[in-house]
C-alpha positions as CSV (number, residue, x, y, z in Angstrom):
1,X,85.1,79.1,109.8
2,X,85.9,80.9,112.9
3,X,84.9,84.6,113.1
4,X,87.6,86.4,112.4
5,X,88.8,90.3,113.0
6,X,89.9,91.8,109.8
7,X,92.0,95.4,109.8
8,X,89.5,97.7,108.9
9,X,90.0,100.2,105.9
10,X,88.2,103.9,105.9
11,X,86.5,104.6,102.9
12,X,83.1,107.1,102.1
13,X,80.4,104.2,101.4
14,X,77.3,103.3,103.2
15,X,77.5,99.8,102.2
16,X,80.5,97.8,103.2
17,X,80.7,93.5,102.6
18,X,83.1,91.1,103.4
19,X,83.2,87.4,102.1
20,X,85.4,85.1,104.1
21,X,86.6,82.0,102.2
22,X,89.0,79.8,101.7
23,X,91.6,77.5,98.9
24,X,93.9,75.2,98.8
25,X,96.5,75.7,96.0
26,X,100.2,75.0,95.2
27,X,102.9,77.2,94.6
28,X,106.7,77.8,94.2
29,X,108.8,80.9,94.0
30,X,111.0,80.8,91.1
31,X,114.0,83.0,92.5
32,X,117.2,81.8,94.0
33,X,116.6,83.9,96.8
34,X,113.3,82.8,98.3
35,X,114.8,79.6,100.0
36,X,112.6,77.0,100.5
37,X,109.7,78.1,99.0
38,X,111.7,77.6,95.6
39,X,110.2,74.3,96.1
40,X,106.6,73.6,95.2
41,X,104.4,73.2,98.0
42,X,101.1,73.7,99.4
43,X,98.9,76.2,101.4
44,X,95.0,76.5,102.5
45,X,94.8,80.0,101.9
46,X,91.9,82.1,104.0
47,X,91.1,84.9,102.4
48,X,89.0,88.0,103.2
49,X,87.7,90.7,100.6
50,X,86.2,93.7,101.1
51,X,83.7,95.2,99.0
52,X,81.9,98.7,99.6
53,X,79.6,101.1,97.5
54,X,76.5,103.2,97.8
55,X,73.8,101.6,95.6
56,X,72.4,98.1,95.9
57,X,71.6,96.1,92.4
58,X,67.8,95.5,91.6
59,X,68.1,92.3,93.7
60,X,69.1,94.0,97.1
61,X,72.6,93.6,96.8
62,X,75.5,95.4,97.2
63,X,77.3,92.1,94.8
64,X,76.4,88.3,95.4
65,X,78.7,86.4,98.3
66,X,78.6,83.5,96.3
67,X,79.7,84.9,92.6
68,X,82.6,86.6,94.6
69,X,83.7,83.1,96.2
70,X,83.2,81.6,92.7
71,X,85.6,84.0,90.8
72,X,88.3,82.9,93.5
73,X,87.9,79.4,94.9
74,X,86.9,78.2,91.2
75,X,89.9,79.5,89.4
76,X,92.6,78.3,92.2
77,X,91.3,76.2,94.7
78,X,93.6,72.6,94.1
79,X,95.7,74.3,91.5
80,X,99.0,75.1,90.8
81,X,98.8,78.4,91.2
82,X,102.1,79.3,88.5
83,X,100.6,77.3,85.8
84,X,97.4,80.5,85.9
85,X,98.0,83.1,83.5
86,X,97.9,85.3,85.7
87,X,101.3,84.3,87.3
88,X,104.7,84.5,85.5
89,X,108.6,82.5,86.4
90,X,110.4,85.0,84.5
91,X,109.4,88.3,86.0
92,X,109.2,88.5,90.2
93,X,105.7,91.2,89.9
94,X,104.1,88.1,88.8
95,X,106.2,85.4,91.0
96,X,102.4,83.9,93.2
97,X,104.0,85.1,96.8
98,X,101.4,85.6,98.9
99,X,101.6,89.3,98.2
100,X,101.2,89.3,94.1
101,X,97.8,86.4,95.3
102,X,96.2,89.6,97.2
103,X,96.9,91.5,94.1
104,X,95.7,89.0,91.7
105,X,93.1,88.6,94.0
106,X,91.6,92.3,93.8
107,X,92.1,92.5,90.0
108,X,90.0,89.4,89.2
109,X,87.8,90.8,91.5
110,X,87.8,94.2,89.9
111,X,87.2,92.9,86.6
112,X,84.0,91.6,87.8
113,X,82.7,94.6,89.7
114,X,83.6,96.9,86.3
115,X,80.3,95.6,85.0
116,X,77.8,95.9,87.6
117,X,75.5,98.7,86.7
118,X,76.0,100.2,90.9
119,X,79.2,100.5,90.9
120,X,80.8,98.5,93.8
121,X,84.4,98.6,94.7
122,X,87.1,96.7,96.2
123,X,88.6,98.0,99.1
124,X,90.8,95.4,100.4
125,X,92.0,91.7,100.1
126,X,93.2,90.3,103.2
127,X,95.2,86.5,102.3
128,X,96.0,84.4,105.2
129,X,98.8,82.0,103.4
130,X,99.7,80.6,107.2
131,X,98.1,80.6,111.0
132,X,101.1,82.8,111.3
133,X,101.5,84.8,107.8
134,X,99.4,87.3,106.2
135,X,98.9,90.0,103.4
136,X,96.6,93.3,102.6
137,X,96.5,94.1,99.9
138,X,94.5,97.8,99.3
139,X,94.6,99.5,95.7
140,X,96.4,103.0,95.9
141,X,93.8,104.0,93.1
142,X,91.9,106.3,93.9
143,X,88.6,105.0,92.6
144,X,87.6,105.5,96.3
């Protein structure tokens, strides 16, 4: 993958990783008014995630690049993303736009990072859906 600039995101920590990946899923928008992507079709989604805390585990690490990836790739990569429980057609919060992904995203993410004993957390999930279309998503929690 080609290195890629990422908007940054202040926060207090003294450790900060990112883990670039990417999936390829399908998706549709179940509303009337989201045009053609009412229509099932297909993206390779980059995605970005930030993580940042101030202890490192008793391996070294601030979390493991490849258990992040895992969570992510493993759960969506060549899926229909609105058949995962995480995603709804009758209520638009849970419609998979590329906006409620970055969401979902962080929260898997979260769930994870809740039971490490040094306490990362996750700043920021940046989702490339197209070369031309992206999202951030950043929690409004305060946990930072």
């Amino acid at each position: 993958m080609m290195q890629q600039i990422y908007p940054v995101t202040e926060h207090p920590y003294a450790y900060e990783l990112n883990k670039d990946f990417q999936f390829a899923a399908a998706h549709y928008v179940p509303h009337e008014d989201a045009g053609k992507c009412q229509n099932m079709h297909g993206h390779t989604y980059f995605t970005n995630v930030t993580i940042a805390g101030d202890e490192l585990d008793h391996t070294g690490f601030l979390v493991d690049f490849k258990k992040i990836k895992d969570l992510i790739h493993k759960r969506f990569d060549h899926r229909m993303m609105n058949e995962d429980t995480k995603f709804s057609d009758q209520d638009a919060e849970y419609f998979p736009t590329t906006e409620v992904v970055a969401r979902t995203i962080y929260e898997i993410i979260k769930e994870y990072l809740n039971t490490l004993s040094n306490n990362p957390t996750c700043v920021q999930v940046y989702l490339r859906e197209t070369p031309t279309s992206y999202c951030i998503y950043r929690p409004k929690e305060k946990t930072l």
